[in-house]
C-alpha positions as CSV (number, residue, x, y, z in Angstrom):
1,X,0.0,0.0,0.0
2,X,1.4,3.3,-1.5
3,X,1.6,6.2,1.5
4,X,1.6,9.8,0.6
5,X,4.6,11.7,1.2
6,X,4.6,14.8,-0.7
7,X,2.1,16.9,-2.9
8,X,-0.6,19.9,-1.9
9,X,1.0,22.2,1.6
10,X,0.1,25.7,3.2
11,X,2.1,28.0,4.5
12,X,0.6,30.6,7.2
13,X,2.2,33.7,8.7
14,X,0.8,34.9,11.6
15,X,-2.8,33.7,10.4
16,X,-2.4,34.6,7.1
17,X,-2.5,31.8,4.5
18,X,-0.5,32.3,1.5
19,X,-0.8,30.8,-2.0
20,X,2.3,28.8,-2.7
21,X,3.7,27.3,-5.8
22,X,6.7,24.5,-5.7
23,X,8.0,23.4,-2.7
24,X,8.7,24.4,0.9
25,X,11.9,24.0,2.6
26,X,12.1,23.5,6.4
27,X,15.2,21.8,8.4
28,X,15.2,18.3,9.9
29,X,17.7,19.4,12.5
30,X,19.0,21.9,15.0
31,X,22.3,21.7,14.1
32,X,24.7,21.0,11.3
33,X,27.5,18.4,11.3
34,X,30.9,18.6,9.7
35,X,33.5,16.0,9.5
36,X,37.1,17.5,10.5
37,X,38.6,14.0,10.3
38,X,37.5,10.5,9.9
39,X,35.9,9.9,13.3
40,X,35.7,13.4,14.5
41,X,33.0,16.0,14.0
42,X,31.9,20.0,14.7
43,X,28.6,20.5,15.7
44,X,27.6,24.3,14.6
45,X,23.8,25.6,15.7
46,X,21.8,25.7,12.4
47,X,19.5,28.7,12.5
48,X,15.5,27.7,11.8
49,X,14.0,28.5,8.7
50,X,11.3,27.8,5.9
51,X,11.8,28.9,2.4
52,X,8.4,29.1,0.4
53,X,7.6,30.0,-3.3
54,X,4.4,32.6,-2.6
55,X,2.0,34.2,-5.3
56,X,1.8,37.9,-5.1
57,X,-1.8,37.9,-4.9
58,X,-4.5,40.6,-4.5
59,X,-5.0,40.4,-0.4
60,X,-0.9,39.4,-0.6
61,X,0.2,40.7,3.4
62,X,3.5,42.3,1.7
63,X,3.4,45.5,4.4
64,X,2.7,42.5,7.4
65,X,6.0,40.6,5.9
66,X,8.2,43.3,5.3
67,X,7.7,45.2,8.8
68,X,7.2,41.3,10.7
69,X,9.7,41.1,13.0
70,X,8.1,38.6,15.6
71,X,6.2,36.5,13.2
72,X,4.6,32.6,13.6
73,X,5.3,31.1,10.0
74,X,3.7,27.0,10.1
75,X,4.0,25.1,7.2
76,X,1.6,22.1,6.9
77,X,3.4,19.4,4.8
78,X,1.1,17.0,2.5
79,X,2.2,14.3,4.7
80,X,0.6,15.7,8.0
81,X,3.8,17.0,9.2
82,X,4.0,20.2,10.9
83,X,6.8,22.6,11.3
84,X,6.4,25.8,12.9
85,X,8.6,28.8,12.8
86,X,8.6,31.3,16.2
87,X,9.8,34.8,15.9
88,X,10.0,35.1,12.5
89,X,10.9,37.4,10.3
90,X,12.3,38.0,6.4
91,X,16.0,37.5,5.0
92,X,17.3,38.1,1.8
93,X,15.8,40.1,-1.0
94,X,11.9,39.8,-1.6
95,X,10.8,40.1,-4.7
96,X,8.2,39.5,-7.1
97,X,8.4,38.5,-11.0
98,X,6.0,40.0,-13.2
99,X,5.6,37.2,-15.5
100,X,4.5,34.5,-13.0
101,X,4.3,37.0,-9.6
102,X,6.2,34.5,-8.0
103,X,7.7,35.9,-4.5
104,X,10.0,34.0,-3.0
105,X,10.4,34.0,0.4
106,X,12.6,33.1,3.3
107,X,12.2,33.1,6.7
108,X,14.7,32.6,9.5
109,X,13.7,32.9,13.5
110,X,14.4,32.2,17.2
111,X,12.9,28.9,17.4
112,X,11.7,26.0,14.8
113,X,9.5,23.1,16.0
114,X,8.3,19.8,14.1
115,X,5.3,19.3,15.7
């Protein structure tokens, strides 16, 4: 018996759903691993995330996303999963294309949570 593990998820911030396109990227972990030499490893904090393809569309909460500084961002995976983002806020360069008004957005906060 097949089990579904990907397909149709919503993104949120602070209440507000969003209407995504492609994926959704959230980490697994809290922390990233490097090898320095066969055996031995450094640990180094990961800082949480989500990255999300949006559509810039009419009710699109651009003025709540660019002044958010201390926003909730939960992503609902197709597979039930939930991941959400605490004290959130933008990094990098938003922007929007006018052929497609995709708006690619990340996030980065104080704490991330599978739930």
């Amino acid at each position: 018996m097949g089990q579904k593990v990907a397909g149709t998820c919503f993104i949120k911030v602070d209440g507000d759903q969003l209407v995504i396109t492609g994926g959704v990227e959230c980490p697994l972990s809290d922390v990233k691993r490097e090898t320095v030499t066969r055996g031995y490893f450094k640990e180094e904090d990961l800082i949480p995330y989500v990255v999300v393809d949006a559509v810039k569309t009419a009710n699109f909460p651009r003025a709540k996303l660019a002044a958010g500084i201390a926003m909730t961002v939960t992503a609902e995976l197709a597979d039930g999963s939930v991941y959400v983002l605490s004290g959130a806020y933008l990094v990098d360069e938003a922007k929007v294309t006018g052929d497609d008004a995709k708006v690619s957005l990340k996030f980065e906060g104080i704490q991330g949570d599978w739930q």
